[in-house]
C-alpha positions in Angstrom: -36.3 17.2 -0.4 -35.1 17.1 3.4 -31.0 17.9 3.8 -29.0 13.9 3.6 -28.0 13.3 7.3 -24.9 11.3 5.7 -23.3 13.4 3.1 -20.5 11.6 1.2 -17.0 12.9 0.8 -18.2 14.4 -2.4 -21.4 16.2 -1.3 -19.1 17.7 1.4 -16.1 18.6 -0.9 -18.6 20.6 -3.5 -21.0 22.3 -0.2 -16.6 23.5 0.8 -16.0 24.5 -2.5 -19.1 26.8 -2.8 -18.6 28.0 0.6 -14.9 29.1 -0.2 -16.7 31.1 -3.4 -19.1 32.9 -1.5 -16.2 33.8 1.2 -14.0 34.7 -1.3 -16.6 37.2 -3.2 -17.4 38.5 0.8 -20.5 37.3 1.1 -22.3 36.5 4.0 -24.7 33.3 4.2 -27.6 36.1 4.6 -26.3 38.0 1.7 -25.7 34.9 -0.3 -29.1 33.6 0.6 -31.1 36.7 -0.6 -28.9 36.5 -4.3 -30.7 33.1 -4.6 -33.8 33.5 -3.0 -33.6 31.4 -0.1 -33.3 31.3 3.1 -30.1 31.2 5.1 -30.6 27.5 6.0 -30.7 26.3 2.8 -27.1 28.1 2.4 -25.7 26.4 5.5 -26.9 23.0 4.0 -25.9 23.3 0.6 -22.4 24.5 2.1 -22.6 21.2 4.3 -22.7 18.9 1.6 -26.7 18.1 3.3 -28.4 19.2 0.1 -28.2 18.2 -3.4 -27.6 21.1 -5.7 -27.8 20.7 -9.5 -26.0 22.2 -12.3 -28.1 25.1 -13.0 -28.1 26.0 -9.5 -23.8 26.0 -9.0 -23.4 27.7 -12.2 -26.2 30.5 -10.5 -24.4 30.7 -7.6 -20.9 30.8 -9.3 -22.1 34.0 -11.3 -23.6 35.8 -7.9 -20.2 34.9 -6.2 -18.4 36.7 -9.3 -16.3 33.5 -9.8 -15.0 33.6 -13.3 -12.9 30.7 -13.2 -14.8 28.5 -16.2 -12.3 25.8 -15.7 -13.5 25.1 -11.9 -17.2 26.4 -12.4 -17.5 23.5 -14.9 -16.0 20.6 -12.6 -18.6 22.1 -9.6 -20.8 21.5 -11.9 -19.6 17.6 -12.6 -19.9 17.4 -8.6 -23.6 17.9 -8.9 -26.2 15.8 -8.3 -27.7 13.6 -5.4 -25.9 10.7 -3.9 -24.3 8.5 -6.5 -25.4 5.0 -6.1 -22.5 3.6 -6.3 -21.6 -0.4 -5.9 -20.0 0.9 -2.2 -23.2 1.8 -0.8 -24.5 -1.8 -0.4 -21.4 -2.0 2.4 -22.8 1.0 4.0 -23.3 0.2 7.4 -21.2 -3.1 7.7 -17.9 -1.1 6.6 -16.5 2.3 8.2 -18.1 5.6 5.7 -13.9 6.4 5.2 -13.7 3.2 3.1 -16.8 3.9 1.2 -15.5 7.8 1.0 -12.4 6.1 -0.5 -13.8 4.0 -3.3 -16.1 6.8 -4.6 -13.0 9.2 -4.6 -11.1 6.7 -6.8 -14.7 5.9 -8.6 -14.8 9.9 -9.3 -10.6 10.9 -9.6 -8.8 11.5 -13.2 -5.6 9.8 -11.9 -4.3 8.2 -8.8 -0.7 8.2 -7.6 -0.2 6.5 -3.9 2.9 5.9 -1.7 3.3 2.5 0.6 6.3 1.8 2.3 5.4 -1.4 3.9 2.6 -2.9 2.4 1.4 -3.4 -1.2 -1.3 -0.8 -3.0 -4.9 -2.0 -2.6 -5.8 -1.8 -5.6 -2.8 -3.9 -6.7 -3.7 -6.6 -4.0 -4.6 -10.0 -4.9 -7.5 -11.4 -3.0 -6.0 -13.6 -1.1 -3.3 -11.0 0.1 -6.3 -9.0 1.0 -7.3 -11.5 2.9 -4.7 -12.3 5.0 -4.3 -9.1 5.9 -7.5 -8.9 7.1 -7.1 -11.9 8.9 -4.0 -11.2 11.0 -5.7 -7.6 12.0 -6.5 -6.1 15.7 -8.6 -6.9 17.2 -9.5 -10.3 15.5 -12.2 -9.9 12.7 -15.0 -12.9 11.8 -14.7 -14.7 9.2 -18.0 -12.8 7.4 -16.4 -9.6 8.1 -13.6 -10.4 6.5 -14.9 -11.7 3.5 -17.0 -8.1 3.7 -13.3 -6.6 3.5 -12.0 -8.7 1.1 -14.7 -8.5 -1.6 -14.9 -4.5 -0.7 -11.3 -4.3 -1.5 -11.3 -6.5 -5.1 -14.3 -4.0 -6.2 -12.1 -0.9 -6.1 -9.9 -2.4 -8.2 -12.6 -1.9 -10.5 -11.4 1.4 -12.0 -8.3 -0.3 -13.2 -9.8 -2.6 -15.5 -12.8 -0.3 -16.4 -13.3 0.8 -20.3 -11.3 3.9 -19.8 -8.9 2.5 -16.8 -7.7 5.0 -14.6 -4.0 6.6 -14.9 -2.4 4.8 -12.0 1.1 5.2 -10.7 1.8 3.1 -7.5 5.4 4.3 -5.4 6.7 1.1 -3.5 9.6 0.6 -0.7 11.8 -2.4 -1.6 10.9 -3.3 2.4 7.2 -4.4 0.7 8.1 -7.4 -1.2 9.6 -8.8 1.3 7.0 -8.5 4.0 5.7 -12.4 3.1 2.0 -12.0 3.8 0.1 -15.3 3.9 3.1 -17.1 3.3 5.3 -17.7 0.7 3.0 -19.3 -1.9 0.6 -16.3 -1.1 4.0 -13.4 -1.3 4.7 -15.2 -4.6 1.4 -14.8 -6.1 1.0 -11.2 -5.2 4.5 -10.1 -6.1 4.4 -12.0 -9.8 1.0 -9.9 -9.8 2.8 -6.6 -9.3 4.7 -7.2 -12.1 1.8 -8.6 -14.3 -0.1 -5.2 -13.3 2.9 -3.0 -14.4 3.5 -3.9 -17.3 -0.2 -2.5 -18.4 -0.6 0.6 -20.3 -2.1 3.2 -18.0 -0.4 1.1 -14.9 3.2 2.5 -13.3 4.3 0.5 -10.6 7.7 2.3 -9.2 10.1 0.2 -6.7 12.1 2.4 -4.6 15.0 0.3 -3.2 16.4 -0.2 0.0 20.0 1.5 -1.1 18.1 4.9 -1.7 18.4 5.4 2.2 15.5 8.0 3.9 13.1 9.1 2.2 10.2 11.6 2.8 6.8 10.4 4.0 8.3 7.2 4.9 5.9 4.5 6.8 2.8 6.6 5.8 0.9 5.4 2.6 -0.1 8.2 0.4 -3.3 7.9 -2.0 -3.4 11.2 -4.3 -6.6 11.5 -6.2 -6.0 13.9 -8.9 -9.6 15.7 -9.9 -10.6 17.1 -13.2 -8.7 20.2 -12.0 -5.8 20.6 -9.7 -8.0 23.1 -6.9 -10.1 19.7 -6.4 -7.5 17.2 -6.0 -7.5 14.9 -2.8 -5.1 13.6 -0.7 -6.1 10.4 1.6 -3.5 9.5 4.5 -4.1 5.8 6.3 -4.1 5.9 9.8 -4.6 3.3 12.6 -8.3 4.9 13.4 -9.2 5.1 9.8 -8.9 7.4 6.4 -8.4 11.1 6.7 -9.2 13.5 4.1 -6.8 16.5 3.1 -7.7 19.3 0.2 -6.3 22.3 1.6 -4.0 23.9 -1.0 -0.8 24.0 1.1 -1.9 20.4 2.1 -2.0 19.2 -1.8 1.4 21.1 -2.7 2.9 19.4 0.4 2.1 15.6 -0.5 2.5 16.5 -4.5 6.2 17.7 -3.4 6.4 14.3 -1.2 5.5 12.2 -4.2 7.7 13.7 -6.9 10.7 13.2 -4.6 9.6 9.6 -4.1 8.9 9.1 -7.5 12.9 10.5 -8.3 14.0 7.7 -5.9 12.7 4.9 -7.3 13.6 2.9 -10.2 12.8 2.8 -13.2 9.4 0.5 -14.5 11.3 -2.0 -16.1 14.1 -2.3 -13.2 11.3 -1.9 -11.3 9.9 -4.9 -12.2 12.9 -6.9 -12.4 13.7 -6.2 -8.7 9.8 -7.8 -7.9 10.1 -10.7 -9.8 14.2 -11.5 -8.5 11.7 -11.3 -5.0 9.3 -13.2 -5.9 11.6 -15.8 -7.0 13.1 -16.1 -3.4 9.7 -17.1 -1.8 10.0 -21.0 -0.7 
């Protein structure tokens, strides 16, 4: 099987994780090669995220990199695998690899927790928020690529409303439910959604209200992907040129620190709740 030209954020997270095992038992890629009986190519790919390894093979090169932690050798090995086909590849190619990066780390993640200060949550977005946002974006997008956008968005929402819905805890600034996007029949709709949404089970939607004053992070949004153990959690940042990717450990502790304060200043789920629907109320 040739190496995948187009790795996806998972392929590349598990060829970094193996290559932080070998460097950590002091390996070189020649060294590490000769343990496996391949050549140092193969290494470099695998480390890449270019070649699918499978579960035998991680667990091999976990024991010849003396890595005893069964814990993280057993979610490598729930990385495994070529490509998943999931429903995000059918936009690949109309839609930027980020977003489809995105959607297989929520797809993949044992919890999410994410931070907006001005806008509402995707995966809390009605459609046609979504689409108005899309709409009103620069430079100006055709009507087919926003529909693209639009239906891309709705799917993520999948994994709240899958068989075993994902732990979600959405952080909010008081500044969102006011921001009136598509109008006031459209703000009305998406805010009596919130509070629909939050009042689920596995669903925590967190208001943090303008009298709180500064707070850190503010006008970034904040998607933590929590992995089946905390050395392979995610951190995804929003920025005007697309989605960047952070899983260094200082990285994680930094935005885990950033999202426990923001979860202290916000109020409580049902107040919470109460202050979104006294906003929805206002839209004329």
């Amino acid at each position: 099987m040739p190496p995948s030209k187009t790795p996806t954020l998972r392929q590349q997270r598990l060829g970094a994780e193996l290559r932080k095992l070998r460097e950590r038992a002091g390996l070189s890629t020649v060294r590490a090669a000769a343990l496996l009986g391949v050549n140092q190519s193969r290494i470099s790919n695998i480390e890449a995220g270019r070649y699918a390894v499978g579960a035998d093979r991680v667990r091999v090169i976990a024991r010849n990199y003396a890595c005893s932690d069964e814990a993280l050798v057993g979610a490598l090995v729930g990385m495994t695998g070529g490509r998943t086909r999931g429903w995000w590849e059918e936009y690949r190619g109309n839609l930027p690899n980020g977003m489809l990066d995105l959607a297989e780390l929520e797809h993949h993640a044992d919890a999410l927790r994410v931070a907006q200060a001005l806008h509402i949550p995707g995966l809390l977005q009605t459609a046609q928020h979504a689409r108005a946002l899309f709409a009103d974006a620069v430079p100006p997008r055709l009507p087919h690529e926003i529909e693209h956008l639009m239906s891309y968005r709705i799917k993520r929402q999948a994994v709240l409303h899958r068989g075993t819905p994902l732990p979600y805890t959405a952080l909010i600034h008081e500044a969102a439910l006011h921001m009136r996007v598509g109008g006031p029949a459209v703000a009305a709709e998406q805010l009596n959604h919130l509070v629909e949404m939050g009042r689920r089970a596995h669903i925590s939607v967190l208001v943090i209200p303008f009298g709180r004053g500064a707070f850190p992070g503010s006008g970034q949004g904040i998607d933590y992907a929590h992995g089946p153990v905390t050395h392979l959690d995610t951190v995804q940042l929003d920025t005007e040129h697309g989605s960047e990717f952070l899983d260094a450990a200082a990285q994680l502790e930094r935005y885990t620190t950033v999202l426990d304060r923001l979860e202290k200043l916000a109020l409580p789920a049902e107040e919470s709740r109460e202050l979104i629907a006294q906003a929805a109320a206002t839209q004329k």
